[in-house]
Structures are given as C-alpha cells and as structure tokens.
C-alpha positions in Angstrom: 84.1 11.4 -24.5 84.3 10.0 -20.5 83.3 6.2 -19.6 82.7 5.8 -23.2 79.7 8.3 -23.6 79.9 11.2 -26.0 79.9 14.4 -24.3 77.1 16.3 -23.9 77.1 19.4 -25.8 75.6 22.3 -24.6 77.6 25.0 -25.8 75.2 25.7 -28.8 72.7 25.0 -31.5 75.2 25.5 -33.8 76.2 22.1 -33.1 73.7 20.3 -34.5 74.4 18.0 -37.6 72.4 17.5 -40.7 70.0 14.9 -40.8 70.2 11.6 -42.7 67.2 13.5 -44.9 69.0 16.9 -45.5 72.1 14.5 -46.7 70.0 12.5 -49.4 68.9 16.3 -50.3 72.0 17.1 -51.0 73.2 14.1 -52.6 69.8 14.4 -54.9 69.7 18.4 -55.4 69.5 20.1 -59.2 71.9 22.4 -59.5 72.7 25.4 -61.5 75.5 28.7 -61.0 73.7 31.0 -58.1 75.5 34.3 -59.2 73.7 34.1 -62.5 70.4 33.3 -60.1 70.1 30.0 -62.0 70.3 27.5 -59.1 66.7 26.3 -59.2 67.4 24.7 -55.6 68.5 28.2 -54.2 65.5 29.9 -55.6 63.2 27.1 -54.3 64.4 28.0 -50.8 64.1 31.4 -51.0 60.8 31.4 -52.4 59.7 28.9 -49.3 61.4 31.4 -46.8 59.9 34.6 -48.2 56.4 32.3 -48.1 57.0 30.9 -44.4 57.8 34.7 -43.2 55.4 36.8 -44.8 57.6 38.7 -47.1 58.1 39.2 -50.9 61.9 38.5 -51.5 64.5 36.3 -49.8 68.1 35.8 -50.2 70.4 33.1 -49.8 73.4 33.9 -47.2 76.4 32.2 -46.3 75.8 32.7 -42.3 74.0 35.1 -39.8 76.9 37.5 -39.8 76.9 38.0 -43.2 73.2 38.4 -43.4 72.6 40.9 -40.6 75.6 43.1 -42.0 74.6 42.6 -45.7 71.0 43.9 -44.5 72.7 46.9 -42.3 74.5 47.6 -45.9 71.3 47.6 -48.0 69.4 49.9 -45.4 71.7 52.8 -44.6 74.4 54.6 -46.2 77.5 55.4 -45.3 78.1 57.6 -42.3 74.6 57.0 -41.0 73.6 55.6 -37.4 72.6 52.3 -36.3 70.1 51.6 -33.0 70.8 48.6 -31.4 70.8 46.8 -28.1 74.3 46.6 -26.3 73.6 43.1 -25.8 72.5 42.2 -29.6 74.7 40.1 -31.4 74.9 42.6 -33.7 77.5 45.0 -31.5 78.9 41.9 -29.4 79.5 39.3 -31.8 79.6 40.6 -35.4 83.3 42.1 -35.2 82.1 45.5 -36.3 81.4 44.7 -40.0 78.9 47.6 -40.3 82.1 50.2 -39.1 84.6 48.5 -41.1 82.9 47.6 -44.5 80.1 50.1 -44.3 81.0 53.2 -42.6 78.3 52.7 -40.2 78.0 53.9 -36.5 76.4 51.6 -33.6 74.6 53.5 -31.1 74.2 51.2 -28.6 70.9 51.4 -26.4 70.5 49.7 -22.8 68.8 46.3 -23.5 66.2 45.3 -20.6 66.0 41.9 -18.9 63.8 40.9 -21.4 65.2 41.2 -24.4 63.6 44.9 -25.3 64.7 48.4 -26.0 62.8 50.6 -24.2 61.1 53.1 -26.4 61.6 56.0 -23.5 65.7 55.0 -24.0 65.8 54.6 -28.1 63.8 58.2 -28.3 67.3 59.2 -26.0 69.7 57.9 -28.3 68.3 60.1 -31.4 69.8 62.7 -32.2 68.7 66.7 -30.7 68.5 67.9 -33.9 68.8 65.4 -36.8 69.8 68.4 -39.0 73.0 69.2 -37.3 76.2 68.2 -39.1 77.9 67.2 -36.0 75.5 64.3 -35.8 75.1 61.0 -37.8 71.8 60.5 -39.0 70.1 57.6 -37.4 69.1 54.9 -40.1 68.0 51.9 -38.8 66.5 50.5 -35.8 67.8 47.0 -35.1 65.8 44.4 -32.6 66.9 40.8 -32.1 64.3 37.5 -30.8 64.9 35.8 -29.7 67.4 37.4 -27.6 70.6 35.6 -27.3 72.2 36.9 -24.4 69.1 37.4 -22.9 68.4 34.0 -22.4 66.3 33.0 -25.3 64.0 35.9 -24.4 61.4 36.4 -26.7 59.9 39.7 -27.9 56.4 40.0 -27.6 53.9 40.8 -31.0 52.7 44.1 -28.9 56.5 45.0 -28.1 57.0 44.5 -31.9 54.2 46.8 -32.8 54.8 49.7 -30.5 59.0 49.8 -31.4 57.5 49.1 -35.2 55.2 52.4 -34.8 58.0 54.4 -32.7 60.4 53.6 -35.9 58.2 54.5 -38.6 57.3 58.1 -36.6 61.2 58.5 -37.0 61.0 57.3 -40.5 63.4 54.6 -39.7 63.1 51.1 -41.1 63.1 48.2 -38.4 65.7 45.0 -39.1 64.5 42.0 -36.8 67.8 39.8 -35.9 65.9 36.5 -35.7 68.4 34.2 -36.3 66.0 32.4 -33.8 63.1 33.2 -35.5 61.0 30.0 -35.0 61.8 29.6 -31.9 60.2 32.8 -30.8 57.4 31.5 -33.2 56.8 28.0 -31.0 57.0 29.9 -27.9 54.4 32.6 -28.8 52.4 30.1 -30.9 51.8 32.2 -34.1 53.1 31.5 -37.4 56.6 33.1 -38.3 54.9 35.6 -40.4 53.6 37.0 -37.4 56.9 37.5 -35.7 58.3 38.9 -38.8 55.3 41.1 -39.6 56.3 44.3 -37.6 59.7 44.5 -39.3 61.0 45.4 -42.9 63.8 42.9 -42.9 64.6 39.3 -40.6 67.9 37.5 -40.8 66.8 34.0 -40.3 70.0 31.1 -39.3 69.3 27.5 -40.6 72.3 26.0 -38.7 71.0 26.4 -35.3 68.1 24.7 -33.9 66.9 23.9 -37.7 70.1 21.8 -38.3 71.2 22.6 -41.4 74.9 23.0 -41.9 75.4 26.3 -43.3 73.2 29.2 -44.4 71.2 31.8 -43.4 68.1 34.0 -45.2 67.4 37.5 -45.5 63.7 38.1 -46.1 62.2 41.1 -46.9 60.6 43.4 -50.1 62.0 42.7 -53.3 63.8 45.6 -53.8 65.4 45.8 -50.4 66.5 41.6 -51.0 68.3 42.9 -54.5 70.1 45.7 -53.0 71.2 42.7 -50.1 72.3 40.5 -53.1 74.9 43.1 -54.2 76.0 43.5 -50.6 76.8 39.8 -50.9 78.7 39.7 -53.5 80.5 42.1 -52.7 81.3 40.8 -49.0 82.3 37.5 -50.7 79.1 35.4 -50.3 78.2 34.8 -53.6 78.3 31.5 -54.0 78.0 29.4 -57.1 76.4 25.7 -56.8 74.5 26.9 -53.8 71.8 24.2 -54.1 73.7 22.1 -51.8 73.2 24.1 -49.2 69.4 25.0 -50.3 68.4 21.4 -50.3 69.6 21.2 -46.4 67.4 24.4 -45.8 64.5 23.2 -47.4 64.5 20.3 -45.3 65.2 22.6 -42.3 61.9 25.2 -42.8 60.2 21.9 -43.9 60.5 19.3 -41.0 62.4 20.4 -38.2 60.3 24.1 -37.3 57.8 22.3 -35.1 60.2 19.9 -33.4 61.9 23.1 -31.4 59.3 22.4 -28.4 61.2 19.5 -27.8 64.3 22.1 -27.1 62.3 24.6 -25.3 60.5 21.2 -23.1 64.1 20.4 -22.1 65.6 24.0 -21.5 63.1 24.4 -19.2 63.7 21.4 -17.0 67.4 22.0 -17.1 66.9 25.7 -16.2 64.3 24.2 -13.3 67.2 21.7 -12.4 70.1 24.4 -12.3 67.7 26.7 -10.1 67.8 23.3 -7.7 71.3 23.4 -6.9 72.5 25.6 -4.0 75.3 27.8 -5.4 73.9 28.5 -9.0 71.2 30.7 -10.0 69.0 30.7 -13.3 68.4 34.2 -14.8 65.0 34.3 -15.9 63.3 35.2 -18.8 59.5 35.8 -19.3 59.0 33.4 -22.3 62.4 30.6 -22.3 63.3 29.2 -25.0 66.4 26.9 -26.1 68.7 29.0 -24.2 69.9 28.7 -20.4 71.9 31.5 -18.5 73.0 31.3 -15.1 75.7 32.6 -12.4 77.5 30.9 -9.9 77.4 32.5 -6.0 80.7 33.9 -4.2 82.5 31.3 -2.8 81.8 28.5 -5.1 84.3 27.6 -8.7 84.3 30.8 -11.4 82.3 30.6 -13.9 85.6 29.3 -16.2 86.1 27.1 -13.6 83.0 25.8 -13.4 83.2 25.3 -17.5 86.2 23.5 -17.4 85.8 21.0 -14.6 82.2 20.2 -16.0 84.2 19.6 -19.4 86.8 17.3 -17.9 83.1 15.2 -16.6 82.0 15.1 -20.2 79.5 18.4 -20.4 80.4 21.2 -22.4 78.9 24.6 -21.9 79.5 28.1 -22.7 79.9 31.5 -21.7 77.6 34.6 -21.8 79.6 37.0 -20.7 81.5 37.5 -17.5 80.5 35.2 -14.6 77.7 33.6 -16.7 77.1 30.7 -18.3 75.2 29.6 -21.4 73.5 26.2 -21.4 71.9 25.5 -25.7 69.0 22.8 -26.1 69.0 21.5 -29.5 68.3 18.2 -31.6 71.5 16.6 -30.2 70.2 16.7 -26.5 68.5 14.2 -25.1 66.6 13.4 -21.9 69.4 11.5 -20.3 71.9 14.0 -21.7 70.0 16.3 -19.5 69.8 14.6 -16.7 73.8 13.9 -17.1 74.7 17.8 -17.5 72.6 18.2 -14.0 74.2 15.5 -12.3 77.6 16.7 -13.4 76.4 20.3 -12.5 75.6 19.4 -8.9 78.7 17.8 -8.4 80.9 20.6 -9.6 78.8 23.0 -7.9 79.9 21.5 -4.6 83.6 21.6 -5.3 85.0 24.0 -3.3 
C-alpha cells in the first residue's frame, strides 16, 4: 500500500477474489463425497461446463496444472511424444509433470508471434518414420488460447480448423490449453463452444479472469473425462466435499463470462498508454486480450529493475521472460488503477 492506496495489481488474474455472490454459494452449497461422484454441486458444474463448451463430459480439477497433465495422462501412453509450443505453459510452467509422472516426451515446436504452430514446422517435428524404434511415437498435439506468453494472443477458428485437420491426418488427438478460454471467446465473439469445437479436450481455469478461487475443468467425450478422473486421483486431486469449490464455478461460467470486455477495454488502453512512453515498447498481438507484454530499450532500468522500483510506487507487475514484462487486466483493476500504473510507468521509465 503507498499514500494509503492499495497497490495496483497487475501481476495476474489469478489475483482476483471471489465475489460476495460466489461466497453466499458456498456458504449455501449441498454437499456430498466427490470421489464416490455424489457431490450434486460438483456434478451441477460439470454438467454446465460440458454444456457451455460443446462437449459431453467434464471434470472437476483442483488447478490448470493438474488438468492439462491429467489430460496429457488420459491421451497418450507411456513413452509416447507430445507437440507443443516452446512457449505454451505446458513446457514452461508445468514443471515437467508429463516426464515425471507420465513418461511422456515434449517435443517442443517454434511458437509464432501470434500464438500459432505453424503446420509447415509441426509436420518437422514428426517423426521420419513413425515405425522406427529409435523414435517416440508422437501422441498428442497440444495448442494453447489464448496464448499466455504471447500476449493474450488469440487463435483464430480457421487456425483451429486447419491444425485440427493436420492432427487428425496424423491420427493425433488435439488438447486445447484454454485456461483462457472465454476470453478468446469475447474477443472472437462466438460462443465457447466454438473455440473448443476443433479440439477433443480444453482445460478451462476458473480462478483467473472468472474469479473463482480454485478449480479448473477438463471438458471433453465421456470416455476420455473418465480416463481424466482416474488420472486425478491418482495425481492427488480427488477431492471429497468439492461442492464448495463448484458453487464458486457456477457462479463464475454464470455471471462473470461476459464481463471480461471490461479487461480486454482496459488492456488495450494500458497497452496504448505503455506504447506512449519513450523507452518502452508494447509487443503486439493481432487480437489482445487481458494480457500486456512489453520491453524496455537499452539505456533505460532492466526489466527487474523496472518491476521493482514500480513496486516500491505501489504497481505490481510481472515477468514474461527475460527483458519482458507482463501487465494482467482483471476484475480487481479499475480505471484509475490504470491510469496510476501509467503514471507510475512514465516516471520509472525516465529514471535513469
């Protein structure tokens, strides 16, 4: 807190709090044991996800990490391959789970600008001969919108229908990492189910812009969601009197979806306003979202620098890798708080 204002947080949606509504959900939710599938909130949930995405089946997961590697479980077996952008979250954030609990490879594939794989480099990354011993079989192609270190990019429908049809030559299943799923949704203007449509599974987070305060979903067919169950359990997500949670997420698919313009309104003024300021430089993205990247020029503070001393004014922000730094819109952000976090960016920016 400086002069007696909270700080501005910027660092991520993952800081948003529950809502006075989600609380009296919880306080008010009917309850049952999950395991045994007899938490009649829990199943309410999943039932609306499944509904809201287009699918038959959804599951109930602790977080995204758990969901995406439950999902990389149920699709491949051991030893086989996994496609994925060097950039997803899946290879940079998600500690390796699919090496260490499921004997799975990553083959990383160059992710463009924008978010995409290119079909020219995934059709690289296969194998010469898929036959050959001395190669793991490839199992799984994994995409991600929208695109976290990308900037909040979002994939387009006809980008998910061409890597859909490149996969499904290949006999290859496609896993959609949309932990940001309606967010890509607002910004394309189609219903989830149309984002979701080109892939056989989608991780969707609650805790982010939706701002629940735990949980994630897998979606997909029915038996593909079972064989996810058993990968939760036995990654230690089974959880027992999960309605709690549930009633959050129900209020999160049902009242806060269409609110995430809001986020995406004031991304793009703080991106505009960052762009403004000589020594900092906004890294585009065709369709933005909640999420801001940008770089500082030589000669001005690092990017930890920069962090810190906007930190010590009352604006916290994060990283995005080396030299960049991530800006997050959410429900906690305001107009003014936006208008602070430029303000303190212009005067940090002109530190020497």
């Amino acid at each position: 807190m400086t002069d007696g204002l909270p700080d501005v947080e910027l660092r991520s949606d993952t800081f948003t709090l529950p809502t006075d509504e989600m609380l009296e959900a919880i306080r008010r939710a009917e309850l049952g044991d999950d395991v045994y599938g007899e938490d009649p909130t829990v199943r309410l949930l999943e039932e609306t996800a499944a509904e809201m995405v287009g699918k038959a089946a959804a599951c109930l997961m602790p977080s995204g990490t758990m969901a995406n590697l439950a999902s990389l479980l149920a699709h491949c077996p051991r030893g086989s391959a996994v496609l994925a952008g060097d950039r997803s979250d899946i290879v940079v954030y998600e500690a390796g789970g699919a090496s260490v609990c499921g004997g799975l490879v990553y083959r990383p594939v160059v992710t463009q600008p924008d978010g995409e794989l290119s079909l020219s480099a995934l059709t690289a990354a296969m194998p010469e001969a898929s036959a050959d011993p001395q190669f793991a079989p490839v199992g799984l192609l994994c995409l991600e919108s929208t695109h976290n270190l990308c900037g909040g990019a979002v994939l387009s429908l006809d980008y998910l229908r061409r890597a859909r049809a490149w996969a499904l030559e290949r006999g290859l299943p496609v896993h959609l990492d949309g932990a940001r799923l309606f967010n890509a949704a607002v910004a394309l203007d189609v219903a989830p189910a149309e984002v979701a449509r080109s892939a056989d599974s989608v991780q969707l987070c609650l805790s982010k812009g939706l701002s629940a305060p735990i949980g994630s979903m897998v979606v997909g067919t029915s038996s593909f969601v079972e064989r996810v169950r058993r990968a939760r359990k036995m990654l230690g997500g089974g959880m027992r009197q999960a309605g709690i949670v549930a009633a959050a997420g129900l209020v999160a698919l049902r009242r806060m979806t269409g609110r995430l313009r809001e986020d995406h309104r004031r991304a793009a003024e703080l991106a505009t306003g960052i762009a403004a300021i000589p020594g900092l430089r906004v890294d585009q993205v065709a369709t933005p979202t909640n999420i801001v990247i940008f770089r500082l020029d030589a000669g001005g503070p690092t990017a930890e620098r920069f962090i810190a001393r906007c930190r010590e004014r009352g604006v916290r922000l994060g990283t995005a890798g080396p030299g960049r730094v991530r800006a997050v819109t959410h429900r906690g952000v305001g107009d003014g708080d936006v208008a602070r976090a430029l303000e303190v960016a212009r005067v940090v920016a002109g530190e020497a």
